[in-house]
N, C-alpha and C positions, 0 to 999 in steps of 0.2 A: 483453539489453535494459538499455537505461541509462536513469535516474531522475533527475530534478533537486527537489530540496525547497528550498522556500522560507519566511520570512519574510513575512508582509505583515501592512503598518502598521493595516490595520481590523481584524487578528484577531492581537493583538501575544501572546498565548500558545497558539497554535496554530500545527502548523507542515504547510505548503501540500506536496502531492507530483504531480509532473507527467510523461508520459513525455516533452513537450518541453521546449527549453530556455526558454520564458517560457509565461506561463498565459494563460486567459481569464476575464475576470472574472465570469461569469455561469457557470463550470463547473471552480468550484476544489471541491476534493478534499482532504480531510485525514486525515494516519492518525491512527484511535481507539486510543489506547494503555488505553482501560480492560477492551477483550477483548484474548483471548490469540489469539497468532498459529499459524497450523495448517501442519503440515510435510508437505506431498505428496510421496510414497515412489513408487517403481516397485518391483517385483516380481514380474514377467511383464504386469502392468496397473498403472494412477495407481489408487493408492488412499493411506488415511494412518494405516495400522498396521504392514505388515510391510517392509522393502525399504533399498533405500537413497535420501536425502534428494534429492530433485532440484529440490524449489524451497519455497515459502512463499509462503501465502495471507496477506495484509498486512489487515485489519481497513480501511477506509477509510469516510467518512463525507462527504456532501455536502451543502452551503451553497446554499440557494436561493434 
């Protein structure tokens, strides 16, 4: 699955993330870079202790 992040001029140090290619503006999104991001592992089941890394929980925060 592909992401597009953005720039936008009302929030000029925040940066916007979308899973399409432009936003809506009543339902922008932005990653919280002040929590840490969590690595979801497989290892017979999704859990985030043992296994190998098969994706990442991204912290995100919404604008209302």
């Amino acid at each position: 699955m592909s992401i597009t992040l953005f720039e936008l001029e009302e929030f000029p140090k925040r940066i916007a993330i979308s899973k399409a290619n432009d936003y809506q503006v009543n339902g922008i999104f932005f990653l919280d870079f002040s929590k840490p991001l969590k690595v979801i592992r497989w290892f017979g089941k999704v859990n985030n202790k043992f296994g190998i890394a098969v994706g990442l929980l991204v912290p995100a925060l919404r604008l209302s």
